[in-house]
N, C-alpha and C positions, 0 to 999 in steps of 0.2 A: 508737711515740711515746715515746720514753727522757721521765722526769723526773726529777728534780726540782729548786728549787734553795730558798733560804732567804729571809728579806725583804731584802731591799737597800736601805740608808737611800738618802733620798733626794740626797743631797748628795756621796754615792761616787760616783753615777753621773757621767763626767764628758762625755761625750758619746755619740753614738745607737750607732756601732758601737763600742765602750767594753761599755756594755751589752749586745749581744748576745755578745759573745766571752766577758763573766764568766759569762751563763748558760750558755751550752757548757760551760766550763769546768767549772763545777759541779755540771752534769749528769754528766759523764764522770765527776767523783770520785764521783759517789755512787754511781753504776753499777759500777764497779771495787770499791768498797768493800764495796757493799752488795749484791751480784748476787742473793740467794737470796732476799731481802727485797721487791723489787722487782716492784710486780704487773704482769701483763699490761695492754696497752689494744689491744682487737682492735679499736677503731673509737674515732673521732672525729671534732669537726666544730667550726673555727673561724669565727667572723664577727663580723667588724669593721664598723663602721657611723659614718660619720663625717655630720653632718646642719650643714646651712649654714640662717644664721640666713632669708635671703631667694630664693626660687626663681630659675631662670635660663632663664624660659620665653622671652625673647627668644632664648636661646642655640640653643632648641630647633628648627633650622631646616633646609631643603634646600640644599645638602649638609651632614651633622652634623657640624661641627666636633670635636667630638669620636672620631668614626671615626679621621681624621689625625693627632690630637693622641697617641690608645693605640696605632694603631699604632705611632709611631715610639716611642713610650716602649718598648713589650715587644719590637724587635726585639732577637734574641739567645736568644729564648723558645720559636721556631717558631711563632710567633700567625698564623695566615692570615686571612684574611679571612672563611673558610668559619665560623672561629669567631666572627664578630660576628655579633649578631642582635637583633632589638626583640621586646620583650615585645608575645605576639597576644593579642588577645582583651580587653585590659588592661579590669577593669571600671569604672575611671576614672581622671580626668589623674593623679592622685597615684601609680597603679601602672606608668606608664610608664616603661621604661627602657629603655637599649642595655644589651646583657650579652655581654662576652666570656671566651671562654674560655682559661686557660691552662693547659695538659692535660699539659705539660712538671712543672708545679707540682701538679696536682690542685686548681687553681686557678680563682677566676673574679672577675671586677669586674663591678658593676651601676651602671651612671649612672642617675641619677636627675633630675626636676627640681630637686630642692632635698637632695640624698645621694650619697653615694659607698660602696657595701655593697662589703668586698671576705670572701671567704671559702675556705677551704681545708679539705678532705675527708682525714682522718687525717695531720694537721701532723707533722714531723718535727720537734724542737726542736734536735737536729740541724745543719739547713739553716736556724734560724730569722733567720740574716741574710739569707741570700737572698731566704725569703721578704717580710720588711721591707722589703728593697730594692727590691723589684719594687712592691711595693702603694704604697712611698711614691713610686716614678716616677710611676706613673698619678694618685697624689693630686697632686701639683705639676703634672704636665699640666691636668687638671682645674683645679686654681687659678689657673694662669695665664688661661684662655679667661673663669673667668667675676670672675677678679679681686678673688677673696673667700678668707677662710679658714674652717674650719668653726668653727662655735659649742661644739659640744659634741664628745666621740664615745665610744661603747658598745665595749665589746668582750664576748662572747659563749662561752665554751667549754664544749661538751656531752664528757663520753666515759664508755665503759663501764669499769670495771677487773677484771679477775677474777684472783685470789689463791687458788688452792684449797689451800695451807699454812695460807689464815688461817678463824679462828673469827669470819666476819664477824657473826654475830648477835650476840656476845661484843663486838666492838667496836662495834656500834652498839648495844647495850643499856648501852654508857657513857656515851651520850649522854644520855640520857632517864631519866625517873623510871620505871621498872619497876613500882617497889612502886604506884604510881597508875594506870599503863596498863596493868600485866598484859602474861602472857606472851605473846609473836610471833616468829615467824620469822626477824625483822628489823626495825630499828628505824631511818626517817627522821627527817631534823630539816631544817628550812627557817631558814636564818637572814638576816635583812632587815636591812641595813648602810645605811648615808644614799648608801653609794657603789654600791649594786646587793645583788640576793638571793643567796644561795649555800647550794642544795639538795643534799641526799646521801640518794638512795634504794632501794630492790631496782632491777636492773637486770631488765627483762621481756625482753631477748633471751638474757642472759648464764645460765648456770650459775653460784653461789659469786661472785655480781659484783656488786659497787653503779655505779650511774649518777648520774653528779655534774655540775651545771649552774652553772657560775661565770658571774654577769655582771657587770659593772663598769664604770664611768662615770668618762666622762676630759674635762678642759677641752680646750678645741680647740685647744689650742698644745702639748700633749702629743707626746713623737714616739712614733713607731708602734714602734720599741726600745724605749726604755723604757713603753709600753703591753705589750710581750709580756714586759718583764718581772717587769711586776703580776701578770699572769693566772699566771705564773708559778711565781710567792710565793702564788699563792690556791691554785694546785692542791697545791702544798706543804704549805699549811696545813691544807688538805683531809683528805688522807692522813695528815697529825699527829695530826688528829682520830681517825680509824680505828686507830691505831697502825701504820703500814702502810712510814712511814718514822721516825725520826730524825730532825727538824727539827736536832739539833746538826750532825748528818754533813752538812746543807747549806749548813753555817756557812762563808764564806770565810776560809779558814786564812791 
């Protein structure tokens, strides 16, 4: 999963694939530029969470409208049918959903009564149009049946980074007051934004890796490009913090 890119005011952006193509762009230059600097991410894990102000429990019926509606969206995908399924066991109406799979993408959607979760297991930023494109099919199917747009929506990014060039105790004990906590191995910080938290911690799978949890909060007429290219500018900003990257080298020249 290549990063990184810089903040992007908001009034560059001029439309949704606009946006995706400048993050590519500026991923590729910093990767080019930057190769040695650049840490690993052996794993990560996207999700997106789009929630509508009023349920759609009449929606919720035999046959599901919804079945119809994502198939026809993700053909092009290989989505069979084998990949749709309902949440068993659900321990009540609020955990119910249809979930399908798209295994093309490392991909999945979850309908919900009143949600649209979609999510992606080690994101390529890469492909991040593709992915947008496909997530935003399935949300406009979804809009259409129940005739609402979402209220709000979360975006979510977990990953591990590992850097064994770097002195990460060194750049997390820039964080924090030392002289007050005393020596550690490592040093977290949790910071709480009006728009969502964003932690940086030891990573407990990795060797020499911190684990970093970006979340962030979007009005519901956001589009899902310019949503990944928030999350984007956070993980950016993440790694500024650690010294990890050059926030200037992801400055649009």
């Amino acid at each position: 999963m290549p990063s990184i890119v810089q903040s992007t005011p908001a009034n560059y952006i001029r439309n949704s694939s606009d946006c995706v193509s400048r993050v590519v762009r500026w991923s590729d230059k910093i990767i080019k530029e930057q190769p040695s600097t650049m840490p690993h991410i052996p794993e990560s894990f996207l999700e997106h969470r789009q929630v509508f102000a009023n349920p759609w429990i009449e929606q919720w019926v035999l046959p599901n409208p919804f079945i119809s509606a994502l198939h026809n969206a993700l053909r092009g995908y290989d989505v069979l049918l084998t990949d749709f399924s309902f949440t068993k066991e659900a321990a009540n109406l609020g955990e119910t959903s249809l979930n399908v799979a798209i295994r093309t993408l490392d991909a999945a959607v979850k309908i919900g009564l009143d949600s649209i979760v979609f999510s992606a297991a080690n994101p390529d930023w890469g492909d991040a149009s593709n992915l947008t494109a496909v997530f935003e099919r399935c949300a406009e199917a979804v809009r259409e049946i129940v005739r609402a747009s979402p209220s709000w929506q979360e975006a979510t990014l977990l990953l591990h980074l590992v850097d064994e060039s770097a002195d990460l105790r060194a750049a997390t004990a820039n964080l924090v007051n030392t002289a007050l906590i005393g020596d550690a191995s490592f040093y977290g910080i949790s910071i709480h934004r009006t728009s969502g938290p964003l932690l940086i911690e030891k990573s407990l799978r990795y060797d020499n890796a911190v684990f970093l949890r970006i979340q962030h909060k979007f009005s519901g007429a956001e589009s899902l490009a310019a949503i990944a290219a928030k999350i984007y500018e956070d993980e950016v900003f993440s790694l500024g913090l650690l010294g990890l990257v050059d926030p200037d080298q992801a400055r649009l020249s």
